[in-house]
MARSEGU-565571 format. One record per atom (N, C-alpha, C, O): residue number from 1; chain; atom name; x negated, y, z negated. Coordinates in steps of 0.2 Angstrom, whole numbers, plus 5000, padded with zeros to 4 digits. Layout:
# residues N
 num cadena atomo    u    v    w
 NUM      A    CA    X    Y    Z
...
END
This chain:
# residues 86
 num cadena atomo    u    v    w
   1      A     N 4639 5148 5546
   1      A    CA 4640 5153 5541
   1      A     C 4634 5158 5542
   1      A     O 4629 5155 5542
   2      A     N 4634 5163 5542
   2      A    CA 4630 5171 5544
   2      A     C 4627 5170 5535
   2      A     O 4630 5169 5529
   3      A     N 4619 5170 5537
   3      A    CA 4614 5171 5531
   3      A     C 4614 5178 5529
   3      A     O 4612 5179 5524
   4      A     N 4617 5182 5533
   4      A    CA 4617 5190 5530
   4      A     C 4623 5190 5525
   4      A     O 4619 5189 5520
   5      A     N 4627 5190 5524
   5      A    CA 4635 5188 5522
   5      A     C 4634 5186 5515
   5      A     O 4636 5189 5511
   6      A     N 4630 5179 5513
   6      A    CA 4627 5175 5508
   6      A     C 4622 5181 5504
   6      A     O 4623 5182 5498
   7      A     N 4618 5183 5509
   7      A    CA 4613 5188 5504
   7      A     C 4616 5192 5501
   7      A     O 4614 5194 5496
   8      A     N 4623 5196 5505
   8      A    CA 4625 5204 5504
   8      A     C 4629 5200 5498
   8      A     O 4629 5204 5493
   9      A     N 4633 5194 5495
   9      A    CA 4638 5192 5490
   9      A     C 4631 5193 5485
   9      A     O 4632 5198 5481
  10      A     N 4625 5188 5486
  10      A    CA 4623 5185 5478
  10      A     C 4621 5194 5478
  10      A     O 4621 5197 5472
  11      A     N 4619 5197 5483
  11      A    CA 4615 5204 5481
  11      A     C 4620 5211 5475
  11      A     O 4620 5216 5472
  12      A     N 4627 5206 5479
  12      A    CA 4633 5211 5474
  12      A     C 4633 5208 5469
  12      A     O 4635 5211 5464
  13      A     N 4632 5202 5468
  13      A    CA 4633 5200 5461
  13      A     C 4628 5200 5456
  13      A     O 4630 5200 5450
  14      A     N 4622 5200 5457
  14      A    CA 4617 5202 5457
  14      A     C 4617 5210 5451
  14      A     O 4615 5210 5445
  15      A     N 4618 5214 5455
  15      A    CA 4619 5221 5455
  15      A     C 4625 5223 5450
  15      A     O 4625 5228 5446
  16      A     N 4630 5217 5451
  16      A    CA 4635 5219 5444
  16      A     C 4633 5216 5437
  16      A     O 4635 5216 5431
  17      A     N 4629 5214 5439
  17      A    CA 4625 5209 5434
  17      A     C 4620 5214 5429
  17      A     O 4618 5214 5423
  18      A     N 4619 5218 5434
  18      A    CA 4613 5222 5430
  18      A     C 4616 5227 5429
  18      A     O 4614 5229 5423
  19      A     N 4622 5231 5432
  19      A    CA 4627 5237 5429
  19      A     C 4630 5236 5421
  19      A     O 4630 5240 5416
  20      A     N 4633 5228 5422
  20      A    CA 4635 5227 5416
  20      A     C 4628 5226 5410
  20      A     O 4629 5228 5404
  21      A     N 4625 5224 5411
  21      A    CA 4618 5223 5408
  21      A     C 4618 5228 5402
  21      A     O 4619 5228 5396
  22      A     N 4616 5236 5408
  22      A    CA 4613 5241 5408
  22      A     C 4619 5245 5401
  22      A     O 4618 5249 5396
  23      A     N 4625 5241 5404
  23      A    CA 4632 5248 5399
  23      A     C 4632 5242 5393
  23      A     O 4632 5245 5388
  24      A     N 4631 5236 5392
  24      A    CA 4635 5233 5388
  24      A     C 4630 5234 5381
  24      A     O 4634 5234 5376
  25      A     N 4622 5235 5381
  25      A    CA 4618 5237 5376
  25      A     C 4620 5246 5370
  25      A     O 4621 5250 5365
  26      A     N 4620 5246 5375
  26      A    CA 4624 5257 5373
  26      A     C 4630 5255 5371
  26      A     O 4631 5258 5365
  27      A     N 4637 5251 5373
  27      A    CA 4642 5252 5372
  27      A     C 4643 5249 5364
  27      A     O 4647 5251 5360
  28      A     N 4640 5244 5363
  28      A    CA 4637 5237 5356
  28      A     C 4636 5245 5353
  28      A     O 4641 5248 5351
  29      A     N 4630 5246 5353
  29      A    CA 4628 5250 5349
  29      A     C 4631 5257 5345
  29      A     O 4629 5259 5339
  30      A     N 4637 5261 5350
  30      A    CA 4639 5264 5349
  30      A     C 4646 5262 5345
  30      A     O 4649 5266 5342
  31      A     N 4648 5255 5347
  31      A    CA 4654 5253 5343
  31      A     C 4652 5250 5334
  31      A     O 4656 5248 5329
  32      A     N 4644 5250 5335
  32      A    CA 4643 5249 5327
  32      A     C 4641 5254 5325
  32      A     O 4640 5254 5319
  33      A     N 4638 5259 5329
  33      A    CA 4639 5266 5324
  33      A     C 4648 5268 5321
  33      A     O 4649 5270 5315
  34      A     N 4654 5267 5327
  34      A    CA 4657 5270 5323
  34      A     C 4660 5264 5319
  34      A     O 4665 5266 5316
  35      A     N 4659 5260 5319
  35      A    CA 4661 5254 5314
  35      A     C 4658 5258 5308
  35      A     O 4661 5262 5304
  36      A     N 4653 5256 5307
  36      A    CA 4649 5260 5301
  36      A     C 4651 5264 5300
  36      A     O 4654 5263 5295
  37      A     N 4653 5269 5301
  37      A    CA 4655 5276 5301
  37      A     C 4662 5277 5296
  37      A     O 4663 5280 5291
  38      A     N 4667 5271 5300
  38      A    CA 4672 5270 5297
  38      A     C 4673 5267 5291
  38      A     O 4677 5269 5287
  39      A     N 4669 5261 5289
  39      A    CA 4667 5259 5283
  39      A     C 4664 5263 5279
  39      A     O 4665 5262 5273
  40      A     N 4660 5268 5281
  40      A    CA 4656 5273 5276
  40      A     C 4662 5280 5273
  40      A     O 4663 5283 5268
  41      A     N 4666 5279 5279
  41      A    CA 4675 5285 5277
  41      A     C 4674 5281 5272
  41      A     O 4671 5282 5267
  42      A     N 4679 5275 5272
  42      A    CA 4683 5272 5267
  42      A     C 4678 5270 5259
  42      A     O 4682 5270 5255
  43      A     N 4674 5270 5258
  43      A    CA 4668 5270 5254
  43      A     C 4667 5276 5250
  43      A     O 4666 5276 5244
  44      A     N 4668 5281 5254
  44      A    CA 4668 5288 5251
  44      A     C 4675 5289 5248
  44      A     O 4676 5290 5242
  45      A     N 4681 5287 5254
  45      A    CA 4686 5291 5250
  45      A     C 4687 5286 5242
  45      A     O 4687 5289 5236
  46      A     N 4686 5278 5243
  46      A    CA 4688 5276 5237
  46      A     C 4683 5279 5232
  46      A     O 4685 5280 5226
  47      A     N 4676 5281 5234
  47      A    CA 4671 5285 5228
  47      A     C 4674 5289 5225
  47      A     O 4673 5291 5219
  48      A     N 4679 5293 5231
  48      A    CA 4682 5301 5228
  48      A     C 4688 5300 5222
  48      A     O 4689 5303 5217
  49      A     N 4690 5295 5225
  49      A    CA 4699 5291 5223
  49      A     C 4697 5291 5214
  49      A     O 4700 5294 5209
  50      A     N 4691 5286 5214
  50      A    CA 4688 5286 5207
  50      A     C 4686 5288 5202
  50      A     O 4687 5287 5196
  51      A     N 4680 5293 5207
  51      A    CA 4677 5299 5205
  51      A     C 4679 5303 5203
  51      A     O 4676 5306 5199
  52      A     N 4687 5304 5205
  52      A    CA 4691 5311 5202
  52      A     C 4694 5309 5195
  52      A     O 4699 5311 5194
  53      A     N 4691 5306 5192
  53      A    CA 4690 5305 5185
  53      A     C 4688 5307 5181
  53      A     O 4691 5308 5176
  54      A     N 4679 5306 5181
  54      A    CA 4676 5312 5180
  54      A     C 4671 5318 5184
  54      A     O 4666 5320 5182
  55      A     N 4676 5322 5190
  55      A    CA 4675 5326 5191
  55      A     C 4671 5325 5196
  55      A     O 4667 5329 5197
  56      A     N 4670 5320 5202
  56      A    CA 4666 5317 5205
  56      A     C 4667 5317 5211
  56      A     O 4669 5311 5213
  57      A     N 4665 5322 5218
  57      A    CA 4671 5322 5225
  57      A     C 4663 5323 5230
  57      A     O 4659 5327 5229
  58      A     N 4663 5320 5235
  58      A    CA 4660 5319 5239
  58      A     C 4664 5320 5247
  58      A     O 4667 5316 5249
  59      A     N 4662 5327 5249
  59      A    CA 4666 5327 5254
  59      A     C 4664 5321 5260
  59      A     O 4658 5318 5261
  60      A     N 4671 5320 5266
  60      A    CA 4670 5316 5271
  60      A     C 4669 5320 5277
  60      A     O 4673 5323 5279
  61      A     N 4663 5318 5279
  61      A    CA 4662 5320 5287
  61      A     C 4660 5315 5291
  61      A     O 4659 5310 5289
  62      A     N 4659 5318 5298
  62      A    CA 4654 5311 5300
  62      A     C 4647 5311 5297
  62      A     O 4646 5305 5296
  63      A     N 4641 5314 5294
  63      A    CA 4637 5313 5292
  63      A     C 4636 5310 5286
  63      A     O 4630 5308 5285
  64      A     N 4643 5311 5279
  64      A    CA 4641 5306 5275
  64      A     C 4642 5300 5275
  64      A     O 4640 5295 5272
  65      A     N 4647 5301 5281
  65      A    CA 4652 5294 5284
  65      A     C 4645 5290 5286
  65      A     O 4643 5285 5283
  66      A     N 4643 5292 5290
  66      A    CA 4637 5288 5292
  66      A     C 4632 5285 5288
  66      A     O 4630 5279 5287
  67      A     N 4630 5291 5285
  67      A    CA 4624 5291 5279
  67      A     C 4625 5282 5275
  67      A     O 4622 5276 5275
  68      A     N 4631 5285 5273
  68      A    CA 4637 5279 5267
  68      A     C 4636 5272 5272
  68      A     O 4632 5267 5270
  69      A     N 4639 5273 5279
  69      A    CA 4639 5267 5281
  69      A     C 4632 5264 5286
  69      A     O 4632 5258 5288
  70      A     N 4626 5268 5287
  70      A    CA 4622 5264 5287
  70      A     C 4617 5260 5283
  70      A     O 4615 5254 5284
  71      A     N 4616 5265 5276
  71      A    CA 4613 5263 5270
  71      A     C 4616 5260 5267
  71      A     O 4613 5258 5263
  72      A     N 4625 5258 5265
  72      A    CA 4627 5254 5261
  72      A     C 4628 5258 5256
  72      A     O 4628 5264 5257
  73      A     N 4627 5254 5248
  73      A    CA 4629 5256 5242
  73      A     C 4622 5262 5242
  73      A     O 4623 5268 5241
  74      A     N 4617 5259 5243
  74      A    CA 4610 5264 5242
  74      A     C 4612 5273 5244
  74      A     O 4611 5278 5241
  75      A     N 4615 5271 5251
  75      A    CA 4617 5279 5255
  75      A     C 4621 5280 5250
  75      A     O 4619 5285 5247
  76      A     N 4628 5278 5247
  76      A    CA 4632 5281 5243
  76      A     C 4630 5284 5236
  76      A     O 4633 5289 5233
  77      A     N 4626 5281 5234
  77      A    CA 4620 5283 5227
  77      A     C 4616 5289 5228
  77      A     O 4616 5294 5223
  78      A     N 4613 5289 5235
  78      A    CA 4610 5296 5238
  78      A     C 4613 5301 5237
  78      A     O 4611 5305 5233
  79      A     N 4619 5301 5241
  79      A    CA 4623 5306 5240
  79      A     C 4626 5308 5235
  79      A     O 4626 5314 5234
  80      A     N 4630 5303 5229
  80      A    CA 4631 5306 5225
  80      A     C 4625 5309 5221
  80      A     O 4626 5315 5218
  81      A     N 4619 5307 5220
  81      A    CA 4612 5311 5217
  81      A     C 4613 5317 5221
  81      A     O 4614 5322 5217
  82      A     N 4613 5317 5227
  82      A    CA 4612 5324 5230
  82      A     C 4618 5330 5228
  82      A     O 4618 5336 5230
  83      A     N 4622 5326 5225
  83      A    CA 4628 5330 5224
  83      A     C 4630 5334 5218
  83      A     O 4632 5339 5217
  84      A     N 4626 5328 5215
  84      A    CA 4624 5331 5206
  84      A     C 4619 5335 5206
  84      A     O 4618 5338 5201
  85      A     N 4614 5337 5212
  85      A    CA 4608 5341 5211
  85      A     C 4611 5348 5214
  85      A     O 4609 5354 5212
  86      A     N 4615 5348 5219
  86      A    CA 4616 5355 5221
  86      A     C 4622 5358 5218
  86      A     O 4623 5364 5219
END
């Protein structure tokens, strides 16, 4: 068996090893942005659902999507403060 042959497999597998590495960290990361994102939607819409009770509506974009869904109930408190203030 050819020692070059041996080297050029481990050197490919190697090399997908570090490909996958390099995407799998960024990909994590961006699938729990839009996770959050989406739990932060539905947080708002039920805050609106409710809120439209006493007059209480908090629009949905991605930035309060987000806001909502990285801080939790805290971010959603934010915003409503911020909503009663302007």
């Amino acid at each position: 068996m050819d020692y070059s042959v041996v080297f050029a497999f481990l050197f490919g597998l190697l090399l997908i090893y570090v490909v996958v590495r390099l995407f799998y960290l960024p990909m994590r990361w961006l699938l729990v942005v839009l996770y959050n994102g989406l739990i932060g939607g539905v947080v708002l819409w039920l805050l609106n659902l409710v809120g439209s009770v006493v007059g209480l509506h908090i629009a949905i974009n991605p930035l309060t999507a987000l806001i909502a869904g990285f801080l939790g109930i805290p971010g959603v408190v934010i915003l409503t403060i911020i909503q009663y203030m302007s």
